[in-house]
N, C-alpha and C positions, 0 to 999 in steps of 0.2 A: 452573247452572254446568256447564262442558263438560270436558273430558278437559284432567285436571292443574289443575284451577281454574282454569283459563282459563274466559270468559265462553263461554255457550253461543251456537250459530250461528246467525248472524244471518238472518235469510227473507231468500231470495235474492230478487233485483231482477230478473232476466230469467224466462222463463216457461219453466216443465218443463211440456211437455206428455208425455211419456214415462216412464213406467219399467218398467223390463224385469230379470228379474233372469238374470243368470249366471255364468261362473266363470273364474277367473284359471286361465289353461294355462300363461303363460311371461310373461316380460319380457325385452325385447328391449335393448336397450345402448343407447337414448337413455331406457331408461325405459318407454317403450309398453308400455302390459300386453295379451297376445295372450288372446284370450279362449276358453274351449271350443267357444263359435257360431262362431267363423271370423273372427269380427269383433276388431279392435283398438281401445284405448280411452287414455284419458289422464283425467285430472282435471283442471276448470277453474278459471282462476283464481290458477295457480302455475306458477311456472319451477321447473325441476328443477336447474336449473344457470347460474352467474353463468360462465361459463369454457368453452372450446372442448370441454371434456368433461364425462359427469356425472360425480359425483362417486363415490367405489367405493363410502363408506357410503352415499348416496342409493340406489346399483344393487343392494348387500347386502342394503338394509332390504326393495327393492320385491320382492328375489326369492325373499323368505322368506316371501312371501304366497301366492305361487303353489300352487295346488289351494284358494284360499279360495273359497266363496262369495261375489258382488258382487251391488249391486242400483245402477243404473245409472238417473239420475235427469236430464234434460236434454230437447233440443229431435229427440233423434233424428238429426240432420242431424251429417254426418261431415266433417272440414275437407280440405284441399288434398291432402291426404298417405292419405285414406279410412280418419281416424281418427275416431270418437265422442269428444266433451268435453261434458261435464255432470260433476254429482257421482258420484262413485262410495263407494258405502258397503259396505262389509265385512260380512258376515251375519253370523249369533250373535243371541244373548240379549239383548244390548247393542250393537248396529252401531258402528262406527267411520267417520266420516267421512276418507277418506282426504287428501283437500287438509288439514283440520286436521292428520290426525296428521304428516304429513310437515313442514309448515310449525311446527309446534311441534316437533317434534325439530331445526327448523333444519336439514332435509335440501332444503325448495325454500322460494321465494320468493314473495310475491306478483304479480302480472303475467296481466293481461286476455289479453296475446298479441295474437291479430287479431280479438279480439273487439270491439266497439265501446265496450265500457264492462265496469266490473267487478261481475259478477254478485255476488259473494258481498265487502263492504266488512267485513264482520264478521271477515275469514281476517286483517287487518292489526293486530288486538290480539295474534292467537296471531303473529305473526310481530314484534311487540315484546317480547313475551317470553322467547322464545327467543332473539333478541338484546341483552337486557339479563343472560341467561343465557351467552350467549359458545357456544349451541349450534352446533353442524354448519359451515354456510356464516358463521356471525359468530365464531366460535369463536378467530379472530389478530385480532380486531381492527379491522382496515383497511379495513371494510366498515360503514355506507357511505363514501363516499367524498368528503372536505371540498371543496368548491365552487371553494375555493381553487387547489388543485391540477389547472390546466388541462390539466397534462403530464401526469399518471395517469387522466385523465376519457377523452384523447383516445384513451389503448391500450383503450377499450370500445368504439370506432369500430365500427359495424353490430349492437354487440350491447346486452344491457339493462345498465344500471348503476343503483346509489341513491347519491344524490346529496347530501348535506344544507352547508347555508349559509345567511348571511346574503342577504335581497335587499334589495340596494342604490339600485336604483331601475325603474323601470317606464315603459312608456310604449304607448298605444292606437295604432295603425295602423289602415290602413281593412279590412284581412282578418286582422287576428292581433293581438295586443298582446304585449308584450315584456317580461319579469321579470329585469332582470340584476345576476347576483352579481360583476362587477367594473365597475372604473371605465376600464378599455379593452376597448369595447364591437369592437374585431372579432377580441381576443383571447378575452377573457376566456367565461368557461361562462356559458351564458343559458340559461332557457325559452322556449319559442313557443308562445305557445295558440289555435290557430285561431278562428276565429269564432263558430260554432256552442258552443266549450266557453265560451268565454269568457262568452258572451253567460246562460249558466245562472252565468256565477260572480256575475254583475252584479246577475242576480236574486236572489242570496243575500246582496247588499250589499259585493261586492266590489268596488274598484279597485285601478287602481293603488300610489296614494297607502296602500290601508291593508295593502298587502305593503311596504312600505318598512319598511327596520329591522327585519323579520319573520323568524326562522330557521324555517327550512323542509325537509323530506324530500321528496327529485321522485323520482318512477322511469320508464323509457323507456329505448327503444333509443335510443344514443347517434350524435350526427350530425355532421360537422365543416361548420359553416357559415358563419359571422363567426366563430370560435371554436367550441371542442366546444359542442352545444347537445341539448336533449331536447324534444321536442315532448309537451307533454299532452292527453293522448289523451279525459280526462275528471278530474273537479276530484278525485275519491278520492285521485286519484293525489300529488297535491301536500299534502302533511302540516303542517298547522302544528305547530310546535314550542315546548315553553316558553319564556319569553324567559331 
């Protein structure tokens, strides 16, 4: 059992060839934690912010860390912006995994980013938690956001949103297949799963046919295309839901 009784962390699925340890100097206003080496870092696997800003308690929580020990767990390799994303864990007797502890306070989100898939599928229990708990970013409510509602999907336009609804029906194309939650298909909110994801969902006994009548959790940067739509990036990403 992990931090709060929440399930412990799941082994990650991408490969740490790295860790290196060292120390939070600063956190910078998107979040970024500036390190003592010179270098800056992020935690993988989480959004900090559903909204054109972070959030003050997400920037509160991160900047009361500052002068901690980290130990920095990943591929090394630093993204567009020459930041490091892997795990970052918090030193002590007891380390803290920080993408947990934030995602279970309901301070970030889950979210690959421009990664190719989700390394850590285990951070999605702590982030049902703390949205059944009405933590941080769930805490009104209105999060995620019903399928229905094409008009509140489309003010996510270029950024990420969660999505949950009924799928209404499906259908395979020759580079993508099509999961759609209404019945006017160039209005309504749809998924798009490329090829490639698709083709592993198929191999897990997936079609079409057996998301029909299905309620489901999607997450994705939001895209206006026939309608708002979310492309999936990889199948974690699309949640079955109880019926």
């Amino acid at each position: 059992v992990g931090l709060g009784g929440l399930p412990a962390r799941a082994a990650a699925t991408c490969p740490d060839e790295r860790r290196e340890d060292d120390r939070i100097a600063a956190v910078g206003a998107a979040g970024e934690l500036a390190l003592v080496s010179g270098r800056s870092a992020l935690p993988r696997d989480i959004r900090l912010s559903l909204g054109p800003s972070l959030d003050d308690a997400a920037l509160a929580r991160l900047r009361f860390l500052a002068g901690e020990p980290v130990m920095l767990v990943g591929s090394g390799k630093a993204d567009r912006w020459g930041r490091l994303t892997g795990d970052v864990r918090l030193g002590g007797p007891a380390p803290l995994d920080l993408a947990e502890l934030l995602v279970a306070e309901g301070l970030a989100a889950v979210d690959p980013g421009e990664q190719d898939g989700l390394c850590r599928p285990g951070l999605l229990a702590f982030e049902q938690r703390a949205r059944e708990r009405r933590l941080g970013l769930w805490s009104a409510g209105d999060l995620p956001v019903p399928a229905a509602d094409r008009d509140r999907i489309a003010t996510f336009a270029g950024r990420m949103a969660i999505v949950e609804g009924e799928i209404l029906s499906g259908g395979e194309r020759r580079d993508r297949t099509y999961l759609d939650f209404g019945r006017d298909w160039s209005r309504d909110f749809h998924v798009s799963v490329p090829k490639r994801v698709w083709a592993s969902m198929v191999k897990a006994g997936e079609s079409p046919s057996s998301f029909k009548g299905r309620r489901v959790r999607v997450r994705g940067i939001v895209e206006m295309r026939r309608g708002p739509a979310i492309e999936l990036t990889e199948p974690a990403l699309l949640e079955r839901l109880p019926r």
